[in-house]
Every structure is written in C-alpha cells, then in structure tokens.
C-alpha positions in Angstrom: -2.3 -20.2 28.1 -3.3 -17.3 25.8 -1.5 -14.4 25.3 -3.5 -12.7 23.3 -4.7 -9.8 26.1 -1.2 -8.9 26.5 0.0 -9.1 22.5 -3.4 -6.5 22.3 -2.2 -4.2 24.5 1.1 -3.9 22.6 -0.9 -3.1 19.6 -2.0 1.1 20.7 1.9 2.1 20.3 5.2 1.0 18.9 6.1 -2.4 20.1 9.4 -1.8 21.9 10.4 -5.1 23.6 13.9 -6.7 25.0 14.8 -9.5 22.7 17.9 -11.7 23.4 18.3 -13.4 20.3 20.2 -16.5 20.7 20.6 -16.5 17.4 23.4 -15.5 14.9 24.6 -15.5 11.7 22.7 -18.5 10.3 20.1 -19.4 8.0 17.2 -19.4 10.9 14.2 -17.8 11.7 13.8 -19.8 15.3 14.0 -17.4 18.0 14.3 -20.4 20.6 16.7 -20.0 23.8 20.4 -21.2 23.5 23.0 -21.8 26.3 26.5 -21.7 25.4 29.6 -22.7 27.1 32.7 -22.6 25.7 32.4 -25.5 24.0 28.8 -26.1 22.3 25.4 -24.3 22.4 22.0 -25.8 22.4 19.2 -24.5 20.5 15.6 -25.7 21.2 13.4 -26.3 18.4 9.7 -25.5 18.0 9.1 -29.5 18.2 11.1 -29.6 21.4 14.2 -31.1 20.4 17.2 -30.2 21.1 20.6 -29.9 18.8 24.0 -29.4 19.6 26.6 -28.1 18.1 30.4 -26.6 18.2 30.4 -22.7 19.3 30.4 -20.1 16.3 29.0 -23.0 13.8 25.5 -23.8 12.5 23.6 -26.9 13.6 20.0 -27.9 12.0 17.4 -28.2 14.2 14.2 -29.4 13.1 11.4 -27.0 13.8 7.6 -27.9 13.3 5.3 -25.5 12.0 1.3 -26.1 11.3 1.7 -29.7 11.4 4.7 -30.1 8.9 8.8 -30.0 9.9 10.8 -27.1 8.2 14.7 -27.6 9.1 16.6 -24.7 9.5 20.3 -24.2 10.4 20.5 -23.2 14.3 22.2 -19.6 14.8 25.0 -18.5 16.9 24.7 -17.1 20.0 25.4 -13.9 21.8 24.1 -12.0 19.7 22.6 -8.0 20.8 20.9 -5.6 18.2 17.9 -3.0 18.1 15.8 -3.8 14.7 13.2 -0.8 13.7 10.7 -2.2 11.9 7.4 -0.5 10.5 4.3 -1.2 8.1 1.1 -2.7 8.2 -1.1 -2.1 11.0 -3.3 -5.6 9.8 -0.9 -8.4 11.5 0.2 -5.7 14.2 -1.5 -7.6 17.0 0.0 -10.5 16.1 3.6 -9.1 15.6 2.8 -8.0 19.3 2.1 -11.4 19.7 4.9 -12.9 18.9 7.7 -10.0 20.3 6.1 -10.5 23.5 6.4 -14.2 23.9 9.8 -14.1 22.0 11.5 -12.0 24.8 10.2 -14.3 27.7 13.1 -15.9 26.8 15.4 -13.4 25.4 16.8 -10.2 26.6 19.4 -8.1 24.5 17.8 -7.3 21.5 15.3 -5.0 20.9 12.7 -4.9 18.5 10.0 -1.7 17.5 7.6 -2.0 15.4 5.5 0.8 14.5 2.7 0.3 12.1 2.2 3.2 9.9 0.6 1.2 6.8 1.9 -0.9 4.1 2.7 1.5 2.1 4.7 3.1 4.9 6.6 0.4 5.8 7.6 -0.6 1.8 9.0 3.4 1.8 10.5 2.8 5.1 12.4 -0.1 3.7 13.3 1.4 0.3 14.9 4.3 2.0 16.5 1.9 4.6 15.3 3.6 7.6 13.9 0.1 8.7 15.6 -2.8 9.5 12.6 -5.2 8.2 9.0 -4.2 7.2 5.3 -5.0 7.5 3.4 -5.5 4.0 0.4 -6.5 2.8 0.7 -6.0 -0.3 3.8 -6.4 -2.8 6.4 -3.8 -3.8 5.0 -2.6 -7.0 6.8 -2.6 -9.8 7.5 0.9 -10.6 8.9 1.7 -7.1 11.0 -1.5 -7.3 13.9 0.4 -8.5 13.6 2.7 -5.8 14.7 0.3 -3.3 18.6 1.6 -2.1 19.5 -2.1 -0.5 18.9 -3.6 -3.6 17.1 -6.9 -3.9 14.2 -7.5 -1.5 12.5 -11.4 0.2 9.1 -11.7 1.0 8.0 -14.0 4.2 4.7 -14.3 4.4 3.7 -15.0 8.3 -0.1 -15.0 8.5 -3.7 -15.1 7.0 -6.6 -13.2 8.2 -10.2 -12.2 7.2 -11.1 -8.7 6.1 -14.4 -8.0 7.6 -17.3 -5.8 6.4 -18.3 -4.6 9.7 -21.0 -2.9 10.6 -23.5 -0.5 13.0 -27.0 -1.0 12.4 -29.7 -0.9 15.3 -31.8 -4.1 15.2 -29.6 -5.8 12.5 -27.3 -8.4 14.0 -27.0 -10.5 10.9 -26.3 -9.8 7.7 -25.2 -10.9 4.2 -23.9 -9.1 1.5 -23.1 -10.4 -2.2 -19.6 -8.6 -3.7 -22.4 -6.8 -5.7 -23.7 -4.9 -3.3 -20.2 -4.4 -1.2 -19.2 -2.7 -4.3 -22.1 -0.8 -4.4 -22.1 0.5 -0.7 -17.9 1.4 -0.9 -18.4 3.7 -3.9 -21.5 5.3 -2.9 -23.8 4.3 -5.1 -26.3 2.8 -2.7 -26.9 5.3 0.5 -29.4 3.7 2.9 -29.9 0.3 4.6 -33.2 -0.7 3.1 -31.9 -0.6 0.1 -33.1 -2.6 -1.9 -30.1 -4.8 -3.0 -29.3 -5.0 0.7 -33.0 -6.4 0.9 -32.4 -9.1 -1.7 -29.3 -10.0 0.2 -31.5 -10.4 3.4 -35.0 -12.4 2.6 -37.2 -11.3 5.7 -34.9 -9.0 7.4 -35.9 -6.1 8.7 -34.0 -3.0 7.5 -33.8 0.4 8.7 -34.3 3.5 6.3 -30.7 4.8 8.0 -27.9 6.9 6.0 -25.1 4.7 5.5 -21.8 5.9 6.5 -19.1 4.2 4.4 -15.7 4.5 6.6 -12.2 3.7 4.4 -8.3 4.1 5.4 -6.4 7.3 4.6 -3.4 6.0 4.7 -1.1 3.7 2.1 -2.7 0.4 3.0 -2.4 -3.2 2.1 -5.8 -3.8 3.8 -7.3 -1.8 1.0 -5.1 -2.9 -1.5 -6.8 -6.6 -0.7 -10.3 -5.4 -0.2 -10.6 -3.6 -3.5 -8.8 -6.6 -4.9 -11.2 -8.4 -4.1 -14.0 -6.0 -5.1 -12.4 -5.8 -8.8 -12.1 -9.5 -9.5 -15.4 -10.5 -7.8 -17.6 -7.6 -9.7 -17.1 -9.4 -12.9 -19.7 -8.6 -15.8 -21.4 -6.7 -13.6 -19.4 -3.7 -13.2 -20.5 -2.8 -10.1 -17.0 -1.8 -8.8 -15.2 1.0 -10.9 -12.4 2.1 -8.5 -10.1 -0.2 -9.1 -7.7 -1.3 -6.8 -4.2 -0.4 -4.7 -3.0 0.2 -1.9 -4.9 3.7 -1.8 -8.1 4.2 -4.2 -9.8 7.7 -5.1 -13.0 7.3 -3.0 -15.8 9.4 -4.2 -16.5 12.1 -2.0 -18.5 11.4 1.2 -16.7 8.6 2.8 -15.0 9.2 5.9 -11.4 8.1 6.6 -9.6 6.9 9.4 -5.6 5.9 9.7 -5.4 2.1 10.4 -7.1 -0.7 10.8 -7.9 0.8 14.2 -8.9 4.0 12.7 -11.9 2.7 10.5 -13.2 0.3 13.4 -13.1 3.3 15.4 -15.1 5.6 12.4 -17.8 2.8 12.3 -18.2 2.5 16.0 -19.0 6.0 16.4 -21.2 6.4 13.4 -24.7 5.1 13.7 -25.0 3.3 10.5 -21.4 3.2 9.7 -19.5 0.2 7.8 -16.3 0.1 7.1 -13.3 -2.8 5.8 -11.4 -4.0 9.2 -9.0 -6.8 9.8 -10.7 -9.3 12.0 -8.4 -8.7 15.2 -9.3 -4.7 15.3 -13.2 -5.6 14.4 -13.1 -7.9 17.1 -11.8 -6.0 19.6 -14.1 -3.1 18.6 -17.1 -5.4 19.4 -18.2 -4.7 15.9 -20.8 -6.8 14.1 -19.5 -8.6 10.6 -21.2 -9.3 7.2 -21.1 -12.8 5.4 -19.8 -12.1 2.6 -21.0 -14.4 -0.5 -17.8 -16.3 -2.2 -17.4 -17.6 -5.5 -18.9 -20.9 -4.9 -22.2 -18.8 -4.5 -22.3 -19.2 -0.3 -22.3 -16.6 2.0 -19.3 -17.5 4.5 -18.7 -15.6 7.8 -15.3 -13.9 8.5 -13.3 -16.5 10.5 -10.1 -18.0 10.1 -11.4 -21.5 9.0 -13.0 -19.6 6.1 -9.3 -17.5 6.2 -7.3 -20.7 6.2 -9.1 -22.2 3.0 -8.7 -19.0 1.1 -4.9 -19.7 1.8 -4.9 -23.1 0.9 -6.1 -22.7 -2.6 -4.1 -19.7 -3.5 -1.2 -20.2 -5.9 2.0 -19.5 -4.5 4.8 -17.6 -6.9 8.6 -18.6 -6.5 9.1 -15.5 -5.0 6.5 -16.5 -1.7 4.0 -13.8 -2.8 0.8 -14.6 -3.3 -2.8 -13.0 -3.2 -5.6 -14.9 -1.2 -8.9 -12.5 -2.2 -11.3 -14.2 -4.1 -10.0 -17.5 -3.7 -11.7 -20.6 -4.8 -13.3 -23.0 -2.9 -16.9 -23.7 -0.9 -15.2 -22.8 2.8 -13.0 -19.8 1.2 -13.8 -16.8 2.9 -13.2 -14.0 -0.1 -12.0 -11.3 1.8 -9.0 -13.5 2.8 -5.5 -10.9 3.4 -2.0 -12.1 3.2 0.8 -10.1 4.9 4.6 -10.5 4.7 7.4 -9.5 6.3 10.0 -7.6 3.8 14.0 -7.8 4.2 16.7 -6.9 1.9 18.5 -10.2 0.5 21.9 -8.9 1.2 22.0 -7.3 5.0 24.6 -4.4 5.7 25.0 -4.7 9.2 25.8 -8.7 10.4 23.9 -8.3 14.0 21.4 -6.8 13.0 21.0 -9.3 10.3 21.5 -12.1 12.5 18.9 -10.7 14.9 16.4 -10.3 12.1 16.8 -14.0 10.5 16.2 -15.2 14.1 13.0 -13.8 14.8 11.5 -14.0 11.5 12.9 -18.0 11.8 10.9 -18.1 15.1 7.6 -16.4 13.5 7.1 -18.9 11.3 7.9 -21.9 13.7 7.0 -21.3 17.7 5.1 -17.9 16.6 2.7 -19.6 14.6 1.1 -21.8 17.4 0.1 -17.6 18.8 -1.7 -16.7 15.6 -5.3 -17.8 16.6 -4.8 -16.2 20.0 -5.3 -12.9 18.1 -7.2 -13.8 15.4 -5.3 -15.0 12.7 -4.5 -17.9 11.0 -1.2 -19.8 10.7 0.5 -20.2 7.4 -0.4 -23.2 5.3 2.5 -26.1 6.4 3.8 -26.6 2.8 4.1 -22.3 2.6 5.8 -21.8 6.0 8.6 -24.9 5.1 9.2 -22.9 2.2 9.6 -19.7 3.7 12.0 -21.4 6.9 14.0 -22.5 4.0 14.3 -19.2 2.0 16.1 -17.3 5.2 19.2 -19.0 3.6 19.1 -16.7 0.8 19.6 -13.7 3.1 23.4 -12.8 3.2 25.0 -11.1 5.8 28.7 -9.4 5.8 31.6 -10.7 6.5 
C-alpha cells in the first residue's frame, strides 16, 4: 500500500515522530524490529530473513536494497534517543516517508526533522546543534574547517528530478534547451513568445505574457544543482553567467520564495511564472513541467526513470559524493539532484549515535522500496551497498 499521502502530510512542519530503534551500537542502518529476551534478539532484514544473535553483540543480517544485498551488522536493542535533524527541504517528503513507516514498528525514539535548506542543515551540523543533517549539496571546502565534531560522512539516500515548472494559459507542453533555461533564470529573455522559446516549440502557440522567473531565497542545494547544471550545460555559448552554489546573485526582478515549497507556491500564483522545483513539491502543486533537452541532444521529461539514469552514469568519489546534473546518457534526465544525509564520523553521545546508524541503515534498505511513493528514485544498488557498508566507519563512545 502507498504511503505516500501520509509521508506528504508530514512534509508542512517538522517531522516529530516516535521511533523505537531496535537498534544499537552497531554498524547498521536497518531500522527493522528486534525482540529480545534475555538470551538472543532477532533482527529482521529488509529481504525478510531473520538473524539471531547473543544479547549486547552484533549479528549480520543481510538486507536487500534496489535489487542487490548490502550486509550490515545487526544493532542492539533497547535502545531510546531524540535525534534533531535539519536541512534540505528537496528529499523532505521522503524523509517523512520513511520516519513514518519506520515508527510503525518502533516507539522510543524520536526523530525531527526540520527542513530549513542545505545550507542550513550543513551550519546546523557544523555548530552541532543537529544530530544528522539534510544536504544537497557537499560541505564546501572553505567552511570544512568550521565543522566543531570534526570529520564528517556523506550517505547519499535518493535521486530526484529538478523540474522547470511552469504557468502558462494554453501551453501544456513544453521544451526548453539549457540555452534558453539559462536565458529565462537570468533575465535575459522576458516573455513567452520569445523567440528562442519558439525555436524550442515548432508550431506551438505562445502567448505574448511577462515571464515571472521564481528562485529560492534561502541556502539551497536545489539551486546549487540547478545552476550546476546551467554552468556545465551552457558551454561555448555562454548563455549562463551566474555561476553556481548553493545561493547565486540573481539579477534583480526575480521573485523568491523559502523552499522547494516556496517557489512552487511563487509559480502557482503568478500567471506566467516558472520557477526550479523538486519533482515531489511540483507535483503536489499540480504544476506543469518542461522537457528539458540533455546532452545526447533529446528533450527528456522530469521523471525518475530519466532521474535514475542520470544516477547511473554519475561517477562516484571514495567519499560517496557525487553530482548527477548534466549526466551522460540518451534516458539521463539533466536536471537530475542528489541529496545525502551528513553525520559526524566520531559520535559524542552513544544512543544517540546508535539511534542515528539505525535509521540511516534502514533508509537505505526497507526505506528505499518508499522512494517512488513520493517521487523519488532509489539509490543505484552498487551505491547503496556501499553506503550500508560505510556506517562502520562511524564511531561511537565507549
């Protein structure tokens, strides 16, 4: 059954949910149930096995995620914590997702998530007012140093498209080459019958309305990704001058909106509007979306089978960060985002620790099968074995 109405609902606030996580001091992300007695406990993996093992030690389960099996030591039990977690607002729905169906099953730990941004969450982190963080985007490396926990992991959970969406009366399709994207977000072309627009459209019929380009206000990795892709993609051209990061010095004119949510909502209520919105908050909007033209010259539509071949073809660093816009490949969509979840490496506090490795350990086995219920794509199989594997590294005290 979906749960994809309820995981949306999560998405308007802070996502404050009881988690029991059956899961301790291990090298796990699986968030699966686990009876103890005083002899053994049980942990169920995301295949449907089940391992036993003495009480207090670590067993290894074999948990299968996107088709391929990622083992992972099984966690102790008993464990109770409240993790505060903040940062992007583009896999929000699907970190809704995943807390809700997570504490079906377990009750004791509790787990807010409040958005804010990427580049809120990154800050949030480096001052250690978060337990774990939402990124889009990597740490850059001048604010590196200003990390007080010290050494940080990336685990990346899902892919997504970016969509151009759009409000234009009588135009329910529409194509746009990076060109003319580039063109339209820094201002240089101001009405719909442009006639770039038109060259993108043979035969359409476009209307001689203003254009309303809508853009986040806040530190974002959803602009960090889109502009990404602008710069690569514009090439010889030099149709995009901005640069790119996580926030950009728009020209004056553009309207700006906190979130995701807050630039679906700009181009909803402007007549003419478009705007750069993760396919979950587009969606729910009810807003129409551009194809966008990749680089094997084909205009691809923002889904996640365009979203998933972006993430196939990316190149994946030792560190599990990696950058999907622009991606090779006929089926790639190009506005493809990646998002992470960001820990420190060495943990402070052992239950709260605990409790973090276990539901990042389930994200990326039983959460994954709840991606496409809110539009997003699971990771590649090869990526999310690695990242099961690197919740080893994370240390927790004595």
């Amino acid at each position: 059954m979906s749960r994809s109405t309820s995981g949306l609902a999560l998405v308007a606030g802070a996502v404050t949910l009881s988690i029991l996580v059956t899961a301790c001091g291990s090298s796990s992300k699986g968030g699966a149930a686990a009876t103890t007695t005083a002899a053994k406990s049980a942990v169920t993996t995301a295949a449907g096995a089940t391992t036993t093992g003495a009480a207090g030690t670590t067993a290894a389960p074999t948990a299968t995620t996107a088709g391929a099996k990622a083992t992972a030591a099984a966690p102790a039990a008993d464990l109770k914590a409240t993790l505060n977690a903040s940062g992007a607002t583009f896999p929000k729905a699907f970190y809704g997702e995943a807390i809700a169906a997570f504490s079906e099953k377990n009750k004791g730990v509790t787990i807010n998530y409040g958005g804010g941004g990427s580049g809120k969450g990154r800050q949030d982190l480096a001052d250690q007012i978060s337990d774990w963080s939402g990124t889009d985007s990597p740490i850059p490396d001048a604010d590196k140093a200003k990390f007080k926990g010290g050494d940080v992991l990336y685990f990346p959970t899902i892919v997504a498209p970016i969509t151009v969406s759009y409000n234009v009366d009588g135009v329910d399709k529409l194509q746009l080459s990076p060109e003319t994207v580039a063109k339209i977000f820094s201002l240089q072309i101001k009405s719909w019958d442009d006639a770039a627009i038109a060259a993108d459209n043979p035969g359409a019929k476009l209307p001689a309305t203003p254009i309303v380009v809508a853009v986040r206000s806040d530190s974002s990795g959803t602009t960090d990704n889109f502009t990404k892709f602008l710069d690569r993609s514009s090439g010889a051209s030099g149709a995009w001058t901005l640069k790119s990061g996580s926030k950009v010095e728009w020209p004056s004119g553009v309207q700006a909106g906190e979130g995701n949510g807050g630039v679906a909502k700009l181009v909803g209520d402007n007549k003419g509007g478009i705007g750069y919105v993760d396919l979950a908050d587009a969606t729910a909007a009810k807003l129409k979306f551009a194809a966008i033209k990749n680089q094997a010259g084909k205009y691809i539509t923002a889904d996640l089978k365009g979203a998933s071949a972006a993430a196939e073809g990316a190149e994946v660093k030792d560190d599990l960060t990696y950058s999907a816009p622009w991606a090779k490949g006929d089926a790639a969509y190009p506005i493809t985002a990646q998002t992470w979840i960001i820990v420190y490496k060495k943990q402070t506090d052992k239950a709260k620790g605990a409790a973090t490795k276990a539901f990042i350990q389930w994200v990326l086995t039983d959460g994954q099968k709840l991606a496409s219920d809110v539009n997003f794509a699971p990771l590649p199989a090869a990526l999310a074995t690695k990242a099961v594997a690197q919740l080893a590294s994370i240390e927790l005290p004595a």
